[in-house]
C-alpha positions in Angstrom: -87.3 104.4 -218.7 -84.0 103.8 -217.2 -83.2 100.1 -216.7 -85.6 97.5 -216.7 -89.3 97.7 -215.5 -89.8 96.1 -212.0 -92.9 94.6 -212.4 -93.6 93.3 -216.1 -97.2 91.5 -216.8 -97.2 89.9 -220.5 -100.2 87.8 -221.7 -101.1 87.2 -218.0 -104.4 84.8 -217.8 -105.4 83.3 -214.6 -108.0 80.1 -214.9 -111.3 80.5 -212.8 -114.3 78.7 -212.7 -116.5 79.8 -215.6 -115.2 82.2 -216.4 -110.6 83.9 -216.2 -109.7 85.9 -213.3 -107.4 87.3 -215.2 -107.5 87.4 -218.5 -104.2 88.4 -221.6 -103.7 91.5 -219.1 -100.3 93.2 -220.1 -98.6 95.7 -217.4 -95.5 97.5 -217.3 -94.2 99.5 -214.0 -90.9 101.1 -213.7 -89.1 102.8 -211.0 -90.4 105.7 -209.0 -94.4 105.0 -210.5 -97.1 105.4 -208.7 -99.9 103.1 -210.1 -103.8 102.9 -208.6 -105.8 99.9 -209.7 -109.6 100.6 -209.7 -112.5 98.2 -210.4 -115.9 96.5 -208.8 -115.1 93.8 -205.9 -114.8 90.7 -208.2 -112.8 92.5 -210.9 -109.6 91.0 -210.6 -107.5 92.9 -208.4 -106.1 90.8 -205.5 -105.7 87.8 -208.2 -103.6 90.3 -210.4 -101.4 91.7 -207.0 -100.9 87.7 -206.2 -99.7 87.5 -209.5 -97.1 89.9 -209.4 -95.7 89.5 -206.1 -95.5 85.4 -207.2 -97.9 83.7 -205.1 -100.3 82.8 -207.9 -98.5 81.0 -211.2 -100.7 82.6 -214.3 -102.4 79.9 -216.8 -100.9 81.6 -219.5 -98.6 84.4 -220.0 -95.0 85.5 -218.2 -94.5 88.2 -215.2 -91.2 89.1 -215.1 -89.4 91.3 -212.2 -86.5 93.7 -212.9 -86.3 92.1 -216.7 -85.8 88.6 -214.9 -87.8 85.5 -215.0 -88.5 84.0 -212.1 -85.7 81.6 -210.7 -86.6 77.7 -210.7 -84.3 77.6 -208.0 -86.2 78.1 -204.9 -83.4 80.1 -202.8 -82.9 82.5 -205.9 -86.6 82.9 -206.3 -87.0 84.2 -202.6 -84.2 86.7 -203.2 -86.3 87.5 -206.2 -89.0 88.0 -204.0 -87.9 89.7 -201.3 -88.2 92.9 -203.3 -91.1 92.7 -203.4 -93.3 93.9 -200.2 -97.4 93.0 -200.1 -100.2 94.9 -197.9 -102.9 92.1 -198.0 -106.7 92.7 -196.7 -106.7 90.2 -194.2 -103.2 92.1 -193.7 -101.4 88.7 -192.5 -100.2 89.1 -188.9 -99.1 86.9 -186.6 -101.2 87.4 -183.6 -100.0 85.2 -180.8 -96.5 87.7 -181.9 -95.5 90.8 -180.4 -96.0 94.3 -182.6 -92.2 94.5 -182.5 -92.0 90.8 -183.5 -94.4 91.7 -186.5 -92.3 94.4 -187.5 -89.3 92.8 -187.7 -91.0 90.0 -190.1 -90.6 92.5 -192.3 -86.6 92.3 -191.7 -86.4 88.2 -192.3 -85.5 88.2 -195.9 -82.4 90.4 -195.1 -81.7 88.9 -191.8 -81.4 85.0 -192.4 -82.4 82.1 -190.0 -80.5 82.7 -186.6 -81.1 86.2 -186.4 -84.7 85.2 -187.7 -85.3 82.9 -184.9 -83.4 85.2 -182.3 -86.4 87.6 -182.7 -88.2 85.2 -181.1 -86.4 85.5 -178.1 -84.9 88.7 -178.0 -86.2 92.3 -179.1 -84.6 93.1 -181.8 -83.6 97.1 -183.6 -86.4 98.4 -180.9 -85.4 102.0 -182.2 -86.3 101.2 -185.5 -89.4 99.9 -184.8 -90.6 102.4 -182.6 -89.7 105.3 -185.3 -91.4 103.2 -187.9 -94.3 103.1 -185.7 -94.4 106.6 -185.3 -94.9 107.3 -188.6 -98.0 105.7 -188.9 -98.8 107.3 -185.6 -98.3 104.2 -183.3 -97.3 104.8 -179.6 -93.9 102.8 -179.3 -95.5 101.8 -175.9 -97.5 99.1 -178.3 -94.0 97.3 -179.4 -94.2 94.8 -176.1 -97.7 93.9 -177.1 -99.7 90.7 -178.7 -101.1 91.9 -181.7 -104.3 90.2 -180.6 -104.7 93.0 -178.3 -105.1 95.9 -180.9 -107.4 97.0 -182.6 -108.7 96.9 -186.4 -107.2 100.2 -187.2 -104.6 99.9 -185.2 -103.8 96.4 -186.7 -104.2 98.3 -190.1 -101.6 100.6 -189.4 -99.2 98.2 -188.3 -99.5 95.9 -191.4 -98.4 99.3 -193.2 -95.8 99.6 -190.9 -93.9 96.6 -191.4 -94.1 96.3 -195.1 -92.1 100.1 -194.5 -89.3 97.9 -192.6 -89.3 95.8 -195.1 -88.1 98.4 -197.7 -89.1 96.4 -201.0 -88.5 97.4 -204.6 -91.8 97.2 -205.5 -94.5 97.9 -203.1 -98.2 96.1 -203.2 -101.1 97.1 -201.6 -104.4 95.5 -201.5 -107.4 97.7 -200.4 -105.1 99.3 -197.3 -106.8 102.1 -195.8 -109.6 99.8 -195.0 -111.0 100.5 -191.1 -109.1 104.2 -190.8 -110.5 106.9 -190.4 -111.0 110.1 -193.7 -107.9 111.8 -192.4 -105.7 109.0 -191.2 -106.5 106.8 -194.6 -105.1 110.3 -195.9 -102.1 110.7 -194.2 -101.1 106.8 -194.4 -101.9 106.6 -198.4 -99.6 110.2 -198.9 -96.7 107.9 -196.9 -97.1 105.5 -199.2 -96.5 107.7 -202.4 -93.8 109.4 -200.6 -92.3 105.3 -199.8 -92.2 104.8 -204.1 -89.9 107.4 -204.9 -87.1 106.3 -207.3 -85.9 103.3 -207.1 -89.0 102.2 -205.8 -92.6 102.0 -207.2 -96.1 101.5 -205.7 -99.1 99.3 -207.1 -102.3 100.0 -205.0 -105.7 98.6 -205.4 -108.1 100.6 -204.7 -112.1 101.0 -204.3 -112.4 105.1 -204.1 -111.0 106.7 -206.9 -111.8 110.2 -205.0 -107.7 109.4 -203.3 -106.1 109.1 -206.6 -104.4 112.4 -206.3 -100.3 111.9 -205.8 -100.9 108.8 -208.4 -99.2 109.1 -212.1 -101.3 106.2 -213.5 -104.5 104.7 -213.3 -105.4 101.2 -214.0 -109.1 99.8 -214.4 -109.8 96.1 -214.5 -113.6 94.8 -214.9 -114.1 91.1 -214.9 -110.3 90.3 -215.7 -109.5 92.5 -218.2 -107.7 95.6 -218.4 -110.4 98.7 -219.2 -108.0 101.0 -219.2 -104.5 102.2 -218.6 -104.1 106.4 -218.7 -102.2 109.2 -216.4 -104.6 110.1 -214.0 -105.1 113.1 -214.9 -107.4 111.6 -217.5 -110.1 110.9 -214.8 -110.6 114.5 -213.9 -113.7 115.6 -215.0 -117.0 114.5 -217.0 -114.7 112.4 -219.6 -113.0 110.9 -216.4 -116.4 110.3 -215.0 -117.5 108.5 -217.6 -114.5 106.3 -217.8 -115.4 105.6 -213.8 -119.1 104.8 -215.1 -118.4 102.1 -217.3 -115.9 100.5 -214.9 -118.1 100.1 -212.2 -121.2 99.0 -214.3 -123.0 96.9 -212.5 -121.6 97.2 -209.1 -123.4 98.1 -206.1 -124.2 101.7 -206.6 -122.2 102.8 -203.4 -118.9 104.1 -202.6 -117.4 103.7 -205.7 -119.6 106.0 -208.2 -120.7 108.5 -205.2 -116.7 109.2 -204.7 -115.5 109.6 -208.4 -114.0 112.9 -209.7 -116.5 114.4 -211.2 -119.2 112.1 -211.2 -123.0 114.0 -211.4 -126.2 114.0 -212.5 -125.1 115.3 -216.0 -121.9 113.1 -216.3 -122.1 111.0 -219.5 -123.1 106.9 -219.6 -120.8 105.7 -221.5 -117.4 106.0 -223.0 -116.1 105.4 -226.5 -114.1 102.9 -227.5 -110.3 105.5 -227.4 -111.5 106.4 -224.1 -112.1 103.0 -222.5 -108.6 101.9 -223.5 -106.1 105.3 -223.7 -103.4 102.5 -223.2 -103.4 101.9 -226.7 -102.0 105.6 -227.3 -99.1 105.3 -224.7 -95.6 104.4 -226.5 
């Protein structure tokens, strides 16, 4: 691995009631990776991404980003940050805002306050936005527009679009093909692997592991702990199946199971004990 890891996850346990969200998960993510976290709704996944984009302070345990702690001081800790771009469900826009207003939230960390607040006035890098939006195949005829006035995929593809302006290190995303269509959820998630090329990196949560082709690692967390960390290609066939299997136990028999690679009628129940954590092999 050349230089430190961007993202570094040791010991991390995150209190919950009854029972951790997280729970002593350890992570490592370097440059130019391309990561997919799998698991049951429930398992973990958006408390782990608010852990290591530094919303959510673990119970126990460190996260470190780029080999650093995170700063004490509050304007170091936001420079720390702003390497860091997150893709959130509820996807976090500003709806009474323009689309170009949105984008350029993305641009904030690098801008400053005055230019920050001049985008409030005045449209600002109107060609950049309108290329960006092009690329997730938004008319620039949109950038004048509330965001209150698109639609769910539309909105979708504009969250994805301004976490691209924002260019971060490390790139987070939680659930987001959510409301597109087969061949635009395509299209949008093969943007985002093309976005984490050296020196950035991609963590994606994800709830289909049939769209983990482009990915070099899988992750699988069930009920706050880490299953299983292995290349991906360790989920092709019946042995991959089976690793899908026992992650999903006991969710609703839906999407999930009915979408994994090589999941069928003769795929196997269970997994042994190497299988269920190949992480343990990795040097």
């Amino acid at each position: 691995m050349a230089g430190p890891p961007l993202l570094e996850l040791r010991r991390v346990t995150v209190a919950g009631r009854g029972a951790p969200r997280l729970e002593a998960v350890d992570l490592l993510i370097a440059p130019g990776e391309r990561v997919a976290l799998l698991g049951a709704s429930g398992a973990g996944k958006s408390t782990l991404l608010a852990v290591a984009n530094g919303l959510l302070t673990p119970s126990q345990g460190s996260v470190l980003w780029h080999g650093e702690h995170p700063a004490r001081s509050r304007r170091l800790r936001n420079r720390q940050q702003a390497r860091i771009g997150t893709l959130w469900q509820d996807l976090r826009l500003i709806e009474e805002l323009t689309v170009q207003q949105n984008l350029n939230a993305g641009r904030l960390a690098a801008w400053g306050w005055p230019r920050a607040l001049l985008n409030l006035l005045v449209p600002l890098e109107t060609r950049a936005n309108a290329a960006v939006l092009q690329r997730v195949e938004l008319s620039a005829e949109l950038l004048s527009q509330p965001v209150g006035a698109l639609s769910g995929g539309q909105r979708q593809r504009l969250a994805i679009a301004r976490l691209l302006r924002q260019a971060p290190l490390l790139l987070l995303a939680d659930e987001p093909l959510a409301s597109l269509d087969p061949r635009l959820a395509s299209a949008l998630l093969q943007l985002l692997l093309a976005e984490a090329a050296p020196p950035r990196a991609l963590l994606l949560s994800l709830h289909r592991p049939d769209l983990l082709a482009g990915f070099d690692r899988v992750i699988g967390l069930r009920q706050g702990r880490l299953q299983f960390d292995a290349p991906a290609a360790a989920l092709n066939g019946p042995a991959g199946a089976a690793i899908l299997k026992d992650l999903y136990q006991g969710d609703h028999p839906s999407s999930a199971m009915a979408a994994a690679p090589g999941a069928g009628p003769g795929a196997p129940a269970s997994v042994t004990a190497g299988e269920a954590h190949p992480r343990t092999d990795r040097a």
